[in-house]
BATOR-13585 format. One line per 10 residues: their letters; for each residue x, y, z of C-alpha. Coordinates in nm, 4 decimals. Example, Ala and Ser with C-alpha at 12.3 -4.5 7.8 and 13.67 -1.06 7.14 Angstrom:
% residues 2
AS = 1.2300/-0.4500/0.7800 ~ 1.3670/-0.1060/0.7140
***
This chain:
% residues 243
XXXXXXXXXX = -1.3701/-0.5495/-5.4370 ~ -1.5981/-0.3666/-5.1559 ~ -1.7580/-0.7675/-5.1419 ~ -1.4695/-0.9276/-5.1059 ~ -1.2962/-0.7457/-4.8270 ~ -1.6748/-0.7292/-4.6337 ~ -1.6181/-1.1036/-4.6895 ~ -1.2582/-1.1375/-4.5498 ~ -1.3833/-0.8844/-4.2361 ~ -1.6915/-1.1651/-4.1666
XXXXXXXXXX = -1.4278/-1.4570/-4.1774 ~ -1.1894/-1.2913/-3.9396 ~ -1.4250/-1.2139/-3.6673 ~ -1.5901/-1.5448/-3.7036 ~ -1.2354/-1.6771/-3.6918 ~ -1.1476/-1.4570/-3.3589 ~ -1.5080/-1.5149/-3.2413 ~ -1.4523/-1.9183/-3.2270 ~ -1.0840/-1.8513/-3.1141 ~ -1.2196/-1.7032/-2.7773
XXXXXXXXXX = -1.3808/-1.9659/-2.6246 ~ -1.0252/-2.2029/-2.6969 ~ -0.8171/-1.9300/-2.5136 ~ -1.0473/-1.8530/-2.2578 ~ -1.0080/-2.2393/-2.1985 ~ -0.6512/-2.2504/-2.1893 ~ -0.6157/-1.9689/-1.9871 ~ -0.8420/-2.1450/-1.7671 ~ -0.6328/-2.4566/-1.7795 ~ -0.3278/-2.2642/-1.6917
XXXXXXXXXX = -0.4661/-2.1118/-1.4236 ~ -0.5748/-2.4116/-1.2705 ~ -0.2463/-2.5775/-1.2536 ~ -0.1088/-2.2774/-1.0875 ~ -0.3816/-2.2374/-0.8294 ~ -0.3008/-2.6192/-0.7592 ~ 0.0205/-2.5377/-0.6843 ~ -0.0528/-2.2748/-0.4350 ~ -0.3500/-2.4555/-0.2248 ~ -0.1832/-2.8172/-0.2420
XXXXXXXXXX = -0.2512/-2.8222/0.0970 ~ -0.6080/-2.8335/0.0310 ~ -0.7825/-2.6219/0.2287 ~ -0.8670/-2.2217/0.1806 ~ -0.7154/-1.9964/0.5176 ~ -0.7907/-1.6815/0.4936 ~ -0.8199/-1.3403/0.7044 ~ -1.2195/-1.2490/0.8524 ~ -1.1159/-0.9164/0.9831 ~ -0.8208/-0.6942/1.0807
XXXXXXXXXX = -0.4945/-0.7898/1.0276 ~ -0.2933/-0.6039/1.2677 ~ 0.1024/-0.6374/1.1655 ~ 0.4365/-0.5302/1.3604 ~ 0.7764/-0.5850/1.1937 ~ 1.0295/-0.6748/1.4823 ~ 1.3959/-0.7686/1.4735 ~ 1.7107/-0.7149/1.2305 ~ 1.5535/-0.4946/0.9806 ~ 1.6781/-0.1873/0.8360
XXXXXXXXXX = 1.4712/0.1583/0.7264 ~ 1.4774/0.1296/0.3169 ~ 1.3502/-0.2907/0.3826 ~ 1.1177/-0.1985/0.6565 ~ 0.9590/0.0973/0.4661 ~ 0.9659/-0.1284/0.1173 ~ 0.7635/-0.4184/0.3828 ~ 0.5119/-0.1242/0.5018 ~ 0.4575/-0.0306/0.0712 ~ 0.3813/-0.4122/-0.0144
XXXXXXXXXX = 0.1106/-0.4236/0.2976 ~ -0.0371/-0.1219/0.1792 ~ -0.0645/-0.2675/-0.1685 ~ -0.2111/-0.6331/-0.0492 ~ -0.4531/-0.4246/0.1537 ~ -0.5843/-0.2281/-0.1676 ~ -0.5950/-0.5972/-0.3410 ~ -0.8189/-0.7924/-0.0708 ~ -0.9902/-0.5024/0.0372 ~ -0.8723/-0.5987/0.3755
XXXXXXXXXX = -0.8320/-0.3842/0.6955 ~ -0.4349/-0.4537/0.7128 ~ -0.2697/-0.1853/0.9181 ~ 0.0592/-0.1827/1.0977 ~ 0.0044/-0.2220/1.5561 ~ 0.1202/0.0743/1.7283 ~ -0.0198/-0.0022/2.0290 ~ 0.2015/-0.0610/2.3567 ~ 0.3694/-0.4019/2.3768 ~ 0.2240/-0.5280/2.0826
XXXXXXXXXX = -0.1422/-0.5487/2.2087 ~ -0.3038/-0.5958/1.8991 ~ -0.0480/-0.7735/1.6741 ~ -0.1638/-1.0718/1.5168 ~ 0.0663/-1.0816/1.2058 ~ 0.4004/-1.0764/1.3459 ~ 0.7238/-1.0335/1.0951 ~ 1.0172/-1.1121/1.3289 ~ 1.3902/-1.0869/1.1428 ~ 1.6736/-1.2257/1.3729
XXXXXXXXXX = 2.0294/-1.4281/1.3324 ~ 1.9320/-1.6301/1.5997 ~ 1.6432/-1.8552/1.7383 ~ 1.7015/-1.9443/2.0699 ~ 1.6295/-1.6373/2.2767 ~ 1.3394/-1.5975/2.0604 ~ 1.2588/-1.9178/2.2285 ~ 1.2613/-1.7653/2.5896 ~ 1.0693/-1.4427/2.5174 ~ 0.7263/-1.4356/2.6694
XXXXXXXXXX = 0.5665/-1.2289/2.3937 ~ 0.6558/-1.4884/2.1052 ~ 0.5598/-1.7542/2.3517 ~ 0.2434/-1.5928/2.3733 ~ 0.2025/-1.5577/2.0120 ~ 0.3092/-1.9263/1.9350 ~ 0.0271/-2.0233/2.2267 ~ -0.2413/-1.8528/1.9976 ~ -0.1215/-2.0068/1.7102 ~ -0.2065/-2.3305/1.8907
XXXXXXXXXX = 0.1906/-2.4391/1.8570 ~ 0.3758/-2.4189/2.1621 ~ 0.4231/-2.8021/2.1969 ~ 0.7979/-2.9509/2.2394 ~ 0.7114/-3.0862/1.8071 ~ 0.6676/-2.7059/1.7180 ~ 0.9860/-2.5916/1.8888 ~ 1.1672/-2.9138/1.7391 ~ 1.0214/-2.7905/1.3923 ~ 1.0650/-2.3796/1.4316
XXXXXXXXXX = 1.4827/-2.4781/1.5022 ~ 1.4894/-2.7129/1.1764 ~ 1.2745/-2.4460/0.9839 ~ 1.4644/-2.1690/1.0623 ~ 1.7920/-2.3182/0.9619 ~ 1.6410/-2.3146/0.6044 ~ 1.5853/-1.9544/0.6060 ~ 1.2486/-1.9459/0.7306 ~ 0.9396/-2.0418/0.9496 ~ 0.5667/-1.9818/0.9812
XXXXXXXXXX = 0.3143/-2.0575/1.2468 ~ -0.0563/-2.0247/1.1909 ~ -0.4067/-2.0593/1.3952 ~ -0.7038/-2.0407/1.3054 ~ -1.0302/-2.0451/1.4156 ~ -1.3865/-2.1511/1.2356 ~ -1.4174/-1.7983/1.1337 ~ -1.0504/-1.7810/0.9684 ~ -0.7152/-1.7030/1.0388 ~ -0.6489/-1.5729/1.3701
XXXXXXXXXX = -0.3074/-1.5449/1.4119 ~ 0.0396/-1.5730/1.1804 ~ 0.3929/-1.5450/1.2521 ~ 0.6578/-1.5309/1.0082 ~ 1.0699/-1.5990/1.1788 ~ 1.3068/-1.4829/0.9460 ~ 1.7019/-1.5994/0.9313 ~ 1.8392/-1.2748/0.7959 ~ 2.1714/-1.5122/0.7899 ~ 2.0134/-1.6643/0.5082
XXXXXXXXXX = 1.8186/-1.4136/0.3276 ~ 2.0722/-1.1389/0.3686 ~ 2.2419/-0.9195/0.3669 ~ 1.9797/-0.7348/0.2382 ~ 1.6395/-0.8170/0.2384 ~ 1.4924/-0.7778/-0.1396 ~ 1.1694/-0.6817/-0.2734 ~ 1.0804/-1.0534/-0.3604 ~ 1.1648/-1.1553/-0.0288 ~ 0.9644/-0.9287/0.1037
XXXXXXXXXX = 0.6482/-0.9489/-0.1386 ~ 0.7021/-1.3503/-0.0709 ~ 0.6510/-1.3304/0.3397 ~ 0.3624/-1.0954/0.2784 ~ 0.1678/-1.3018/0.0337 ~ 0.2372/-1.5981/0.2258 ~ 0.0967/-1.4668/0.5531 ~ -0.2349/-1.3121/0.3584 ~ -0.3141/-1.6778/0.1391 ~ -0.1391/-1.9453/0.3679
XXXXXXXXXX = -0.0712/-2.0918/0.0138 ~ 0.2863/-2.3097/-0.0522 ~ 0.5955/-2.2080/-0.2310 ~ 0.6212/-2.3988/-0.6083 ~ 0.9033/-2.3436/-0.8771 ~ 0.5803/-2.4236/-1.1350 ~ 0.4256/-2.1190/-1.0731 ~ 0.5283/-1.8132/-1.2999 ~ 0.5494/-1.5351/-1.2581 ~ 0.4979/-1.5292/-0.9160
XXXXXXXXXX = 0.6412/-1.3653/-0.5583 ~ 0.5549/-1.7714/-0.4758 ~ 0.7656/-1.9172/-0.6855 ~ 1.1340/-1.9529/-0.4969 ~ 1.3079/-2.0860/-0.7836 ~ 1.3026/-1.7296/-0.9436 ~ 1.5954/-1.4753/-0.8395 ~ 1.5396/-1.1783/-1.0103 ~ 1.4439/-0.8581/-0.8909 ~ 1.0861/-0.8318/-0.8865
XXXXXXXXXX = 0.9247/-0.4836/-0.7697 ~ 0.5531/-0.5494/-0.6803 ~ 0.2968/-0.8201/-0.6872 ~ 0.3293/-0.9735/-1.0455 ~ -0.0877/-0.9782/-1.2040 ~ -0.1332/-1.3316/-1.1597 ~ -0.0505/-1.2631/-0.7326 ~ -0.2658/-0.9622/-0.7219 ~ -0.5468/-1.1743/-0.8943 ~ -0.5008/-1.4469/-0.6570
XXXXXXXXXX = -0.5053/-1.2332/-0.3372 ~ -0.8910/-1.0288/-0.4640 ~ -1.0076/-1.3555/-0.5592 ~ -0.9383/-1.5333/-0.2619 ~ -1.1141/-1.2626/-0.0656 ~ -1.4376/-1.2473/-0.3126 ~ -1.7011/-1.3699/-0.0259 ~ -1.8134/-1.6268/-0.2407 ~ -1.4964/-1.8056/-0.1668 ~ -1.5232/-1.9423/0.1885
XXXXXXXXXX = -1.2636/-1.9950/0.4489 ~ -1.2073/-2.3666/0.5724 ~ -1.3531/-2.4788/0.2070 ~ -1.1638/-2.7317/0.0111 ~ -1.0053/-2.6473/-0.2732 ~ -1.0992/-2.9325/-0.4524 ~ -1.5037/-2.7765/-0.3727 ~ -1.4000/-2.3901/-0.4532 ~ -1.1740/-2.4888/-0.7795 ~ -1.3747/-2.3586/-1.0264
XXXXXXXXXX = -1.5095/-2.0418/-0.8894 ~ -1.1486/-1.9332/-0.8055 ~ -0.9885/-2.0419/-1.1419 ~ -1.2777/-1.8452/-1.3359 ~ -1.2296/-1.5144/-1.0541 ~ -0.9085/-1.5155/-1.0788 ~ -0.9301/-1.5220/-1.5136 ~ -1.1761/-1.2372/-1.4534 ~ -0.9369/-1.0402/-1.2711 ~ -0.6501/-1.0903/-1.5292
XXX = -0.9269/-1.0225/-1.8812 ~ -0.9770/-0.6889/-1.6906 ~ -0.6387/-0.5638/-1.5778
***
């Protein structure tokens, strides 16, 4: 009896042992569609150095606080220096969140003018694209340099993401502004995935994976994708075996 269930035990690992490498492969398959998703655009943006926030506009305590938690947390993930500007007239901002009802004097203010100028989008095409944008709910302008991202500003309708500004909302702008990556209803679960509605409290695994595997040094800003696939897919399935 001791023989047979020795026996049993030896087919059961060999079974789990030549199980692993089929789920580590479709876990890496998985992954790789989702990734696709998020860097359809085809080239890796990412932060060099600080990233120096500053939440303006129509936003209450509770959201603004709950915005301030979900920095602090993406910091912690990329190992980034993310920190919130306190200096005078906005000095050292570089990753404006701005949450208004309206556009147009936003338009006519010098120190989003300035912004959009560093961004590299201050042409009559942006402003034509920041009114359509923002009718949807939402725009972003980015510019970067050879080094990385240098600037990004997130416009928020709070017509159309109020009332009240949820978690997901929130976790969505942030991620967004740290990965430049698109929105995609294929990707779940995600805070990038704008087909979901439900409440969602933090970064789901798969985003948290995403954001320390983007910023693993091996993975180089400016690359494309296409170039950086596999290292990414196989960081980011490292970071989810370990959680």
């Amino acid at each position: 009896m001791a023989i047979v269930r020795v026996f049993v035990a030896a087919i059961m690992l060999l079974g789990a042992a030549l199980a692993a490498p089929a789920a580590r492969a479709q876990d890496a398959a998985a992954i790789e569609a989702h990734l696709s998703e998020l860097f359809a655009g085809g080239t890796i943006r990412k932060w060099p150095g600080p990233v120096r926030f500053r939440v303006l506009g129509d936003i209450t305590d509770p959201e603004l606080a709950e915005l301030r938690r979900i920095m602090a947390t993406a910091k912690a993930a990329t190992g980034l220096d993310i920190a919130e500007d306190t200096t005078p007239e906005n000095a050292a901002t570089n990753a404006p969140f701005v949450f208004t009802r309206e556009i147009e004097p936003l338009l006519d203010d010098p120190a989003v003018a300035q912004l959009f100028r560093r961004a590299g989008e201050d042409d009559g095409a942006f402003v034509r694209r920041m009114r359509a944008d923002f009718r949807q709910g939402s725009l972003r302008g980015t510019g970067s340099s050879p080094a990385g991202i240098v600037v990004s500003l997130q416009i928020v309708n709070t017509e159309r993401y109020g009332p009240t500004l949820t978690s997901r909302q929130l976790l969505r702008l942030a991620f967004e502004t740290l990965t430049e990556t698109l929105s995609s209803n294929r990707v779940r679960p995600s805070v990038s995935n704008s087909g979901e509605a439900g409440p969602l409290a933090d970064f789901t695994p798969f985003d948290r994976a995403v954001l320390a595997a983007l910023y693993d040094p091996r993975i180089p800003h400016g690359a494309r994708f296409a170039e950086v696939r596999p290292l990414l897919v196989e960081l980011v399935r490292q970071r989810l075996a370990a959680r």
